[in-house]
C-alpha positions as CSV (number, residue, x, y, z in Angstrom):
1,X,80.1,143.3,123.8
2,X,80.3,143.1,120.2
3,X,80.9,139.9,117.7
4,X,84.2,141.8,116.5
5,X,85.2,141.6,120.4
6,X,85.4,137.9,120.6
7,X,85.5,136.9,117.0
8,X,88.4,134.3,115.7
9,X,90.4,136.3,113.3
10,X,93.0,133.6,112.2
11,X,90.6,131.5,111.6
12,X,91.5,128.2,109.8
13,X,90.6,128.2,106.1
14,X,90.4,126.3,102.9
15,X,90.1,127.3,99.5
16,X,88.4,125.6,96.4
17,X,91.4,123.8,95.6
18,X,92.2,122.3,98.2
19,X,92.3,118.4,97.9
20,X,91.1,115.6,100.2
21,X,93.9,114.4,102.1
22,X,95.4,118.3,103.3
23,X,91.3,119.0,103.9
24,X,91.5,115.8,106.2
25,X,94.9,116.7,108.0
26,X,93.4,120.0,108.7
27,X,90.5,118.2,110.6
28,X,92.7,116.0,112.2
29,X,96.0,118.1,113.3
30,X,94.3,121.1,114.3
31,X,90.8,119.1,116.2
32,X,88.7,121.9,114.6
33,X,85.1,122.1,114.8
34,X,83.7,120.0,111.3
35,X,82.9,123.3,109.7
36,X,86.0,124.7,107.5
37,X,85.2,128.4,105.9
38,X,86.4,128.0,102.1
39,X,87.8,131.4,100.8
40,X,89.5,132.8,97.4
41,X,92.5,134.2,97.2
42,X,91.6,137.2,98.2
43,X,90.2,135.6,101.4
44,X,86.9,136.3,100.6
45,X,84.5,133.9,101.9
46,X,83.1,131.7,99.5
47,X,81.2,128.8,101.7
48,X,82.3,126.4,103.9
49,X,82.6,122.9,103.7
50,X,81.7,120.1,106.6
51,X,83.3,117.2,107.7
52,X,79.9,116.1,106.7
53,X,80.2,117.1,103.5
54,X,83.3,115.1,102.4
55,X,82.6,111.6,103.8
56,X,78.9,110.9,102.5
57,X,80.2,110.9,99.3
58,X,82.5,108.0,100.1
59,X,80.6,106.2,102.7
60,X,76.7,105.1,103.2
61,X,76.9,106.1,107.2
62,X,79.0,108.8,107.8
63,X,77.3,109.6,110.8
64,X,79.1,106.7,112.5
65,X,82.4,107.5,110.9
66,X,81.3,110.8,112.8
67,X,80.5,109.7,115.9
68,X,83.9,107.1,115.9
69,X,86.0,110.2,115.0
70,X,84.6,112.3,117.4
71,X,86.1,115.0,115.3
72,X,89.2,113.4,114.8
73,X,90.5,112.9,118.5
74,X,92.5,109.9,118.1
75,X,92.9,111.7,114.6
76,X,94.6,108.4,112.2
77,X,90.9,107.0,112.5
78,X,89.0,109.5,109.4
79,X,93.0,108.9,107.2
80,X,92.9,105.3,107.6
81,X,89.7,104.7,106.7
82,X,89.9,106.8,103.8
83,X,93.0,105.3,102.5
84,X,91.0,101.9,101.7
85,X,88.5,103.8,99.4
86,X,89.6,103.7,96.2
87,X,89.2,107.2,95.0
88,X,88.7,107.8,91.4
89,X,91.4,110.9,89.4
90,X,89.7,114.0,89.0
């Protein structure tokens, strides 16, 4: 058996522009694992981005956002506690 044999080909992506609340609904509607592949246009892979990734900026222990989440069973917990952090305009 071959990685192209069991492989996800619809896999769920991102791309750079994508902003913090749809990247947040995508973690919480679709329960994914906290690792999003970011792609181009093209769907190229670029990177990929962790759930990891966008709460330590906003938050000094995102491992027990993490472990509270539990990858975003429950889901309104990750949204609702973001909502209260005052975000500043790109």
């Amino acid at each position: 058996m071959l990685v192209k044999d069991v492989m996800i080909r619809d896999a769920i992506t991102v791309t750079r522009s994508t902003n913090l609340r749809e990247l947040l609904a995508i973690f919480t509607k679709f329960h994914t694992s906290p690792l999003l592949p970011v792609v181009d246009r093209h769907r190229v892979f670029l990177g990929a981005i962790t759930l990891k990734d966008v709460l330590e900026p906003f938050c000094s222990i995102p491992s027990r956002m993490m472990r509270t989440a539990k990858y975003a069973i429950g889901g309104n917990f990750m949204i609702n506690e973001l909502q209260d952090i005052n975000i500043p305009p790109d």
